[in-house]
C-alpha positions as YAML, in Angstrom:
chain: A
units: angstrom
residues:
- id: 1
  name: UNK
  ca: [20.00, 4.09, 13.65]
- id: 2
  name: UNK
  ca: [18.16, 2.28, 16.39]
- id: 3
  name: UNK
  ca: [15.30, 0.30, 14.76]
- id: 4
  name: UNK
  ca: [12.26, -0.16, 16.99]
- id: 5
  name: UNK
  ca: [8.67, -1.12, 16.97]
- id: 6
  name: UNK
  ca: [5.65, -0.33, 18.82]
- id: 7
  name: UNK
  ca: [2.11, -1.58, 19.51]
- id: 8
  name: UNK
  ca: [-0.34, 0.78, 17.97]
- id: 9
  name: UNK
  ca: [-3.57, -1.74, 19.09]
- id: 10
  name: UNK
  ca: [-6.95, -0.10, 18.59]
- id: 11
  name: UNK
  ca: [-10.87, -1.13, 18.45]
- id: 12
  name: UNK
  ca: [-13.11, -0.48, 15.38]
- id: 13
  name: UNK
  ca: [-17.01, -1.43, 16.40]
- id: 14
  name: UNK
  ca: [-15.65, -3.37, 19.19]
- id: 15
  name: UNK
  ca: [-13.21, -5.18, 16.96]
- id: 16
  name: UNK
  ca: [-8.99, -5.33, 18.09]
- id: 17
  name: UNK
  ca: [-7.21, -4.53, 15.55]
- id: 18
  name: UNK
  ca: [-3.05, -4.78, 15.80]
- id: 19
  name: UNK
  ca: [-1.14, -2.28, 13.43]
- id: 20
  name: UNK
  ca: [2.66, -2.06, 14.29]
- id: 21
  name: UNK
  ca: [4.82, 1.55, 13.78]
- id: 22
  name: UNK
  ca: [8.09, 0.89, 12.86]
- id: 23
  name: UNK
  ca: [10.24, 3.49, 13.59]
- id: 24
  name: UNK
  ca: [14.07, 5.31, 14.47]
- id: 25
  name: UNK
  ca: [13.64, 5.68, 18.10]
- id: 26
  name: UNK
  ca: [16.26, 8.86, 17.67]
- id: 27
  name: UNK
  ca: [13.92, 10.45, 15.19]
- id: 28
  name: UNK
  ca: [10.69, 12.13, 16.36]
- id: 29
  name: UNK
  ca: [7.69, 12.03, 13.92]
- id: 30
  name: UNK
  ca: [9.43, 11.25, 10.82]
- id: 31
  name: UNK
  ca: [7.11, 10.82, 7.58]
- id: 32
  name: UNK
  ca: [5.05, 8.05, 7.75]
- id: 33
  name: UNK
  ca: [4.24, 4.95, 5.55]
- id: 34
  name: UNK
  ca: [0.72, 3.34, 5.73]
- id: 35
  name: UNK
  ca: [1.38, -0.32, 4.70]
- id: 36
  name: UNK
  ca: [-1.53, -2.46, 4.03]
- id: 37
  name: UNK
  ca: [-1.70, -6.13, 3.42]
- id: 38
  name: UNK
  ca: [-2.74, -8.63, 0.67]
- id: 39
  name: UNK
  ca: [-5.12, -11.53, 1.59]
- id: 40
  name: UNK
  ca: [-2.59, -12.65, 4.31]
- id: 41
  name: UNK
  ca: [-3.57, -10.04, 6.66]
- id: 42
  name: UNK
  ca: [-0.85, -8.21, 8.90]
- id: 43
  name: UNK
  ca: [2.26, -9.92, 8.87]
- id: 44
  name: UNK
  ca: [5.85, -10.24, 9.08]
- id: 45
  name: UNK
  ca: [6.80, -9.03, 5.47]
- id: 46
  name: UNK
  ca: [4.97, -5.46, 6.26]
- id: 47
  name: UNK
  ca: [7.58, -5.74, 8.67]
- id: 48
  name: UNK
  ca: [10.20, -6.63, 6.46]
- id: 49
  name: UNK
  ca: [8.99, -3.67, 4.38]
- id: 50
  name: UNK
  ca: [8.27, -1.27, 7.44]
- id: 51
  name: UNK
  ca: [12.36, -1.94, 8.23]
- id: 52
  name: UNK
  ca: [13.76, -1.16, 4.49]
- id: 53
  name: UNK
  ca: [11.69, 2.41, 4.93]
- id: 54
  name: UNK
  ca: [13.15, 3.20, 8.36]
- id: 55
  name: UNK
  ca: [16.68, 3.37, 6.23]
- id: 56
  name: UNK
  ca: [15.50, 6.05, 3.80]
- id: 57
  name: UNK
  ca: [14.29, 8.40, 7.03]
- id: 58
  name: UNK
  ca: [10.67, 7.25, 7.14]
- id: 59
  name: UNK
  ca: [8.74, 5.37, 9.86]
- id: 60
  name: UNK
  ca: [6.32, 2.91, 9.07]
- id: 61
  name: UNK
  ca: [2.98, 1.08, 10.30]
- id: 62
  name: UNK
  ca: [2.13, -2.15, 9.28]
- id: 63
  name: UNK
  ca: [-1.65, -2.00, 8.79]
- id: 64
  name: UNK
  ca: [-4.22, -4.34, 10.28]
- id: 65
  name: UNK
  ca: [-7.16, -4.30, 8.05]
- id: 66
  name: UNK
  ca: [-8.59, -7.60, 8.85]
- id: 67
  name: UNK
  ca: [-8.47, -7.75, 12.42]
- id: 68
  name: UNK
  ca: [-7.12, -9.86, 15.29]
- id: 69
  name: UNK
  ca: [-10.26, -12.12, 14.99]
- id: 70
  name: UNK
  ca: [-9.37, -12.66, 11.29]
- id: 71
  name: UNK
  ca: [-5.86, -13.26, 11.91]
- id: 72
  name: UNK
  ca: [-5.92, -16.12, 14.59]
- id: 73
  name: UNK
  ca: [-8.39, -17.76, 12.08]
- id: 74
  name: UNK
  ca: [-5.45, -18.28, 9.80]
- id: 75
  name: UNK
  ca: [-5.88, -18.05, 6.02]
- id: 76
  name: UNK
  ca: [-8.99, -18.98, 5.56]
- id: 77
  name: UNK
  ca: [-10.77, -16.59, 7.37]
- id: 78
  name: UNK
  ca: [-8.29, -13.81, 5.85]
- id: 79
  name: UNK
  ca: [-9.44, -14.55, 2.60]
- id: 80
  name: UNK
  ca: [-12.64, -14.82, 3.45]
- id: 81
  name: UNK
  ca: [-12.36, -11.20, 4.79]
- id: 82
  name: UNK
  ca: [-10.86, -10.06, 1.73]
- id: 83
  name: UNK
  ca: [-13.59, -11.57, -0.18]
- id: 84
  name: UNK
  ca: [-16.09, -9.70, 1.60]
- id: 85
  name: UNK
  ca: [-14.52, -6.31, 1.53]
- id: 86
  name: UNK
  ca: [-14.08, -6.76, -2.72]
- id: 87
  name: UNK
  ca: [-17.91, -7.78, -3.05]
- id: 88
  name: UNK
  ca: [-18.67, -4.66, -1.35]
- id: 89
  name: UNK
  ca: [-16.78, -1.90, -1.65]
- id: 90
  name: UNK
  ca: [-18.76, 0.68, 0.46]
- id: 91
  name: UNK
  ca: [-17.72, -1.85, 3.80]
- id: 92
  name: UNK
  ca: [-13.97, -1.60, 2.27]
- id: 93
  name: UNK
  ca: [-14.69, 1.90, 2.35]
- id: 94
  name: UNK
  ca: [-15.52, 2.54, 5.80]
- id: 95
  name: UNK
  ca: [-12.89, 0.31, 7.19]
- id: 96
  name: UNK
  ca: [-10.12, 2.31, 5.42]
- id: 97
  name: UNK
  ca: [-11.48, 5.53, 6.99]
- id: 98
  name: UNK
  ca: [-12.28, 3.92, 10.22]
- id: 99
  name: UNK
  ca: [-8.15, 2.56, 10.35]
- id: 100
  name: UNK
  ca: [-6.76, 5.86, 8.39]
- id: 101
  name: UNK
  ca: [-8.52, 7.84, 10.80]
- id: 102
  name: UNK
  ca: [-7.16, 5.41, 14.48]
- id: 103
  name: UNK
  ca: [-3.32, 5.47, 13.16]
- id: 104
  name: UNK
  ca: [-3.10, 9.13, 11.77]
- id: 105
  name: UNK
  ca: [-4.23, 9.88, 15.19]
- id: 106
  name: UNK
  ca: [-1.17, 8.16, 16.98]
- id: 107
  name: UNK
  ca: [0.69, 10.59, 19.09]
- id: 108
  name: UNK
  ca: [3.97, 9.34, 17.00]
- id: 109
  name: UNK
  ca: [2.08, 10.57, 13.86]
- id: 110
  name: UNK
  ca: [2.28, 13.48, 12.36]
- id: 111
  name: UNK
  ca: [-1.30, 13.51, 10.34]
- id: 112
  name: UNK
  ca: [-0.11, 16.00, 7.62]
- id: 113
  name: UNK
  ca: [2.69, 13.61, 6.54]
- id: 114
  name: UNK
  ca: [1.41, 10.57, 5.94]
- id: 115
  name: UNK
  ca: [1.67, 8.25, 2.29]
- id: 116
  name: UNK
  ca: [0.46, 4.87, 2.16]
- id: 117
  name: UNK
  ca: [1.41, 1.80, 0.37]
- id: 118
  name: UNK
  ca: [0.04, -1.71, -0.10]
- id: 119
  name: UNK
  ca: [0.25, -5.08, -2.37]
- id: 120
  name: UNK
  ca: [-2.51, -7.18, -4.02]
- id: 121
  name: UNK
  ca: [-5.34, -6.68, -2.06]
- id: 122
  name: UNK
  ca: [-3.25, -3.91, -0.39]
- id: 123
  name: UNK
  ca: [-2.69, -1.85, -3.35]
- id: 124
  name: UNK
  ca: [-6.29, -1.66, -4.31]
- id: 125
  name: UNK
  ca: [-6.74, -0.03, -0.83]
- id: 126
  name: UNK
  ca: [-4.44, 2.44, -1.24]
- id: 127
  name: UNK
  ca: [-6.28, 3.30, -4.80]
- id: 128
  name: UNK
  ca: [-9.10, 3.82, -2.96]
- id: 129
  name: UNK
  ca: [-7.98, 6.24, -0.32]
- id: 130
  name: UNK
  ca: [-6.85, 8.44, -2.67]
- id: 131
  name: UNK
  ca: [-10.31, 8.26, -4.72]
- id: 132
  name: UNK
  ca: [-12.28, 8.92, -1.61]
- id: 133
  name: UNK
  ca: [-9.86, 11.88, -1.72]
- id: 134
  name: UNK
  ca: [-8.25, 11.27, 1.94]
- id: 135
  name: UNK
  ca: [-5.50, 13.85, 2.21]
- id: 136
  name: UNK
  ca: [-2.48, 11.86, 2.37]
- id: 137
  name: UNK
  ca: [0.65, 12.91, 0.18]
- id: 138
  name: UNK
  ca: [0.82, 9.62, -1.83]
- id: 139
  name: UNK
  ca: [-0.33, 6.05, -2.76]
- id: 140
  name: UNK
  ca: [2.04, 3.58, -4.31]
- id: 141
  name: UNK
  ca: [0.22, -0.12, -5.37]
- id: 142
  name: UNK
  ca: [1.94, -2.84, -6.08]
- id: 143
  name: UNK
  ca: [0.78, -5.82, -8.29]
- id: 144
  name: UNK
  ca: [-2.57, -4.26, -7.10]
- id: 145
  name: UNK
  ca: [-6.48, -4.89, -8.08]
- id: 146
  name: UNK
  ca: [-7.49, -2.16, -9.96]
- id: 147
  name: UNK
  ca: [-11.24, -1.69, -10.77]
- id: 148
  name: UNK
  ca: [-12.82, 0.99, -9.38]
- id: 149
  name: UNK
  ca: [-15.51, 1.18, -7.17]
- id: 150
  name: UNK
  ca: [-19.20, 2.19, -7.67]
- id: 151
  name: UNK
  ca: [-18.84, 5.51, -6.44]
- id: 152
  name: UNK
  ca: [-15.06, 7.60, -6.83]
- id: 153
  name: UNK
  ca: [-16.50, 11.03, -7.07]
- id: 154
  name: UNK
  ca: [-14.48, 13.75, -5.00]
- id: 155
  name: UNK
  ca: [-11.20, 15.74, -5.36]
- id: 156
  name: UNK
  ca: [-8.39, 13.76, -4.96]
- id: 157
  name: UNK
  ca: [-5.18, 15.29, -3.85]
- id: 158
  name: UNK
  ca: [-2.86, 12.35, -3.14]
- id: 159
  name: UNK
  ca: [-0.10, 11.57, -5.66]
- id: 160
  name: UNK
  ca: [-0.74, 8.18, -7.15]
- id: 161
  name: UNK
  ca: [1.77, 5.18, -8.56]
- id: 162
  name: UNK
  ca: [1.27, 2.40, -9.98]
- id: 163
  name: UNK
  ca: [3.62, -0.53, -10.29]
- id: 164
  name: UNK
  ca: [2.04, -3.09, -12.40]
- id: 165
  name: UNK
  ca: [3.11, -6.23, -13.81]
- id: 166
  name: UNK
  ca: [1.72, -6.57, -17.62]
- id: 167
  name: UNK
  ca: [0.65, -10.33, -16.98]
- id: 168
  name: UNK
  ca: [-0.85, -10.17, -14.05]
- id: 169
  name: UNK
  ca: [-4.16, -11.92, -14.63]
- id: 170
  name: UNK
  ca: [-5.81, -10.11, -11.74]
- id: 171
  name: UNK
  ca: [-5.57, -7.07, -13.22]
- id: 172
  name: UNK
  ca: [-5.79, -7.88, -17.15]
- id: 173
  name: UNK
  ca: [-4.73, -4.82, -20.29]
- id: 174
  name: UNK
  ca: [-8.45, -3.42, -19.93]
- id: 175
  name: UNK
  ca: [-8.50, -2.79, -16.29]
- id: 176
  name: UNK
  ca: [-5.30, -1.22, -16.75]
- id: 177
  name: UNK
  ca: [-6.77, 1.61, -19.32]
- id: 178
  name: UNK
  ca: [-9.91, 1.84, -17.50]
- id: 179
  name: UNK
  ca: [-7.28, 2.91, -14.59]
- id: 180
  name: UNK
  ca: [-5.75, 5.67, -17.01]
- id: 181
  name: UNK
  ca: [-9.18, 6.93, -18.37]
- id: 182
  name: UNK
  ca: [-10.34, 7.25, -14.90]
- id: 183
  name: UNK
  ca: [-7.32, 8.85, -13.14]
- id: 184
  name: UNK
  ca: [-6.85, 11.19, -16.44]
- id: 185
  name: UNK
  ca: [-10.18, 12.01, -16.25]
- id: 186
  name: UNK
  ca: [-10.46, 13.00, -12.76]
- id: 187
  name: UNK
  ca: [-7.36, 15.29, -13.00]
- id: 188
  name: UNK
  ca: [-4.97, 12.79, -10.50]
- id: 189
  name: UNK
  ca: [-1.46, 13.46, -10.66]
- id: 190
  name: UNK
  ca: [-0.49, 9.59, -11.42]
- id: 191
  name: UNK
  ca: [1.94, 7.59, -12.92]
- id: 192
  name: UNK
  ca: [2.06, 4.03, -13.95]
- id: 193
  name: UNK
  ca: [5.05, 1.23, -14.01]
- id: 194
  name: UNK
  ca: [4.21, -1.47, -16.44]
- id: 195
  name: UNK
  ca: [7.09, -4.21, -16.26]
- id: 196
  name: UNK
  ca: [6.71, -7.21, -19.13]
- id: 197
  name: UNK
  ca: [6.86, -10.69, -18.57]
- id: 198
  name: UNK
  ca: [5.91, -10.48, -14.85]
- id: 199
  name: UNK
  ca: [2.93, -12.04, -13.49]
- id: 200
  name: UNK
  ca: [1.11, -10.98, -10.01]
- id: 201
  name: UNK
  ca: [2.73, -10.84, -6.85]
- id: 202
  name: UNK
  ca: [6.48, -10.26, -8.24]
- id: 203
  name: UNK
  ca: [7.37, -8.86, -5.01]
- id: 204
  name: UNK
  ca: [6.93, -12.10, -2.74]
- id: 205
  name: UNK
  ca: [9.90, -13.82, -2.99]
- id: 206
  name: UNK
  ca: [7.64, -16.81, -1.87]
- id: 207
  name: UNK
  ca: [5.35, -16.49, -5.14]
- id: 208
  name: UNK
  ca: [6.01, -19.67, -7.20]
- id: 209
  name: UNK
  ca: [2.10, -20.25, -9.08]
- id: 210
  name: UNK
  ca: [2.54, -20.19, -12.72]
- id: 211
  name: UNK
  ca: [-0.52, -21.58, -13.13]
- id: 212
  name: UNK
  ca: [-2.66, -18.86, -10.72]
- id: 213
  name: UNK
  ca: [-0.25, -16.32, -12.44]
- id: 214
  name: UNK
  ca: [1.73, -16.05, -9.16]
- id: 215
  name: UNK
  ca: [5.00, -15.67, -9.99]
- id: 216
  name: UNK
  ca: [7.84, -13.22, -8.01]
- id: 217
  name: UNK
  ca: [10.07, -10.80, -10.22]
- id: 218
  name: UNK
  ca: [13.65, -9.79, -8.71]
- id: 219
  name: UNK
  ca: [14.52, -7.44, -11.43]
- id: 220
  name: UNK
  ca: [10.60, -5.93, -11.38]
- id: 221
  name: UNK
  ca: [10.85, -5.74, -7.55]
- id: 222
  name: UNK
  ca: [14.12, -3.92, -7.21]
- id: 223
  name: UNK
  ca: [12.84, -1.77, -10.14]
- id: 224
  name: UNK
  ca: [9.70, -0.84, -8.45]
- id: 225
  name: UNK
  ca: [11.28, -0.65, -4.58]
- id: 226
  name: UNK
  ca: [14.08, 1.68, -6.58]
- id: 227
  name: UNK
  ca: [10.87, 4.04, -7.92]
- id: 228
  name: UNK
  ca: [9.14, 3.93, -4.35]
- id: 229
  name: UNK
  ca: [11.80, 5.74, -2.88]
- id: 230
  name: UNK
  ca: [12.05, 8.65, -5.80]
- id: 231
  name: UNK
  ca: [8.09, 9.00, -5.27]
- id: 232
  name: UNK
  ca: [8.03, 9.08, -1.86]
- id: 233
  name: UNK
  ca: [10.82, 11.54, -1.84]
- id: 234
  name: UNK
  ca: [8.59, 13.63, -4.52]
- id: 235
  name: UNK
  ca: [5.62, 12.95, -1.82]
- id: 236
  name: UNK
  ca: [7.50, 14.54, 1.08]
- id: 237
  name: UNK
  ca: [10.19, 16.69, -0.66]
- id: 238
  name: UNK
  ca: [13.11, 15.21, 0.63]
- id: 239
  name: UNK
  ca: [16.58, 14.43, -0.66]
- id: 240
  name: UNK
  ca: [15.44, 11.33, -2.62]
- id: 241
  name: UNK
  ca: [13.44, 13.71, -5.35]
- id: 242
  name: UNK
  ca: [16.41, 15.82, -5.50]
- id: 243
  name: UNK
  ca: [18.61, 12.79, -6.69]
- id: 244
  name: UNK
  ca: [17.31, 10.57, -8.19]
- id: 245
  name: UNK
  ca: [18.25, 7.29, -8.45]
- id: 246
  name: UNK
  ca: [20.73, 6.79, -11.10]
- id: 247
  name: UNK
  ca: [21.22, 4.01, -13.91]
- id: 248
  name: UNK
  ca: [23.47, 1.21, -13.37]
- id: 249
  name: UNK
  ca: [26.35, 0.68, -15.56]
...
């Protein structure tokens, strides 16, 4: 396996915007994986992420949903993008479509195989693609915000997973049910993984913030990386779905 990546720059409203494909450069048009940031904005641990997929036969794209602007601004203005996009979900809305729309239309894309997953801020973009009822095969979040937005009407056809840790204080017991009620209620095939004693943002190895509730997991992020690839092989039908991962002993 030759690991390789490749500039997939594009303009939104006559904004740059740089995602990154991550691919096998001796497979053509494998699945894809939409991976889309936290407050951080594009960066290396997508990546990191984009490189683990590439082993189980995918390629990935590291989502930019911020912008190159955003990014050279550092932190601050990446949160402050963030920010913006949660206070109104409509604008989150139309960026999603506006960046789902530019990458599934790469030439190294193949638009009818396409999942998508994403942490923290990430993950509650991922939800809400699959409310708006964008036709990708899956959506995994991770340590995601969960809340849905003012208006989730449509068919939804994606599968859905949840990986959740039970303390996260971003995403408290009642947002969690409200989740369930909705997702139930709207007929979405969905799952959730609740793991206890784990805070937000247990798959950063760099999270350290008891106090903010910041805290990584190992054993909840190998247990949730270990589910990703079951789903995703469920998403696709491949050989993961097949055979399952088994327990260790």
């Amino acid at each position: 396996m030759t690991v390789q990546t490749t500039s997939l720059r594009h303009d939104i409203d006559g904004a740059k915007f740089d995602a990154v494909l991550v691919h096998d450069e001796t497979v053509e048009r494998a699945p894809t994986v939409l991976i889309f940031h936290g407050m951080e904005g594009r960066s290396d641990a997508q990546l990191q992420f984009a490189t683990r997929l590439t082993e189980w036969g995918y390629q990935a794209i590291a989502v930019d949903l911020f912008g190159e602007d955003a990014s050279r601004g550092g932190i601050e203005a990446t949160t402050a993008a963030m920010t913006g996009f949660v206070a109104d979900r409509a604008a989150l809305a139309g960026r999603l479509t506006a960046v789902l729309n530019a990458l599934t239309a790469a030439p190294q894309v193949d638009a009818s195989r396409v999942a998508a997953i994403g942490f923290c801020f990430g993950g509650l973009c991922v939800l809400d693609l699959a409310r708006a009822g964008h036709p990708l095969a899956g959506v995994a979040s991770f340590h995601g915000l969960l809340t849905a937005p003012p208006d989730h009407d449509g068919d939804v056809t994606a599968k859905v997973v949840v990986f959740h840790g039970w303390d996260d204080p971003y995403a408290p017991p009642e947002d969690v049910v409200a989740l369930g009620r909705e997702f139930s209620g709207r007929g979405i095939d969905w799952q959730l993984h609740a793991y206890g004693n784990t805070m937000h943002a247990f798959m950063a190895p760099w999270a350290d913030d008891p106090a903010r509730g910041i805290v990584y997991s190992e054993s909840a992020a190998r247990r949730a990386w270990t589910s990703l690839e079951f789903f995703l092989g469920e998403c696709f039908d491949t050989d993961a779905a097949a055979h399952p991962p088994q327990p260790s002993r």
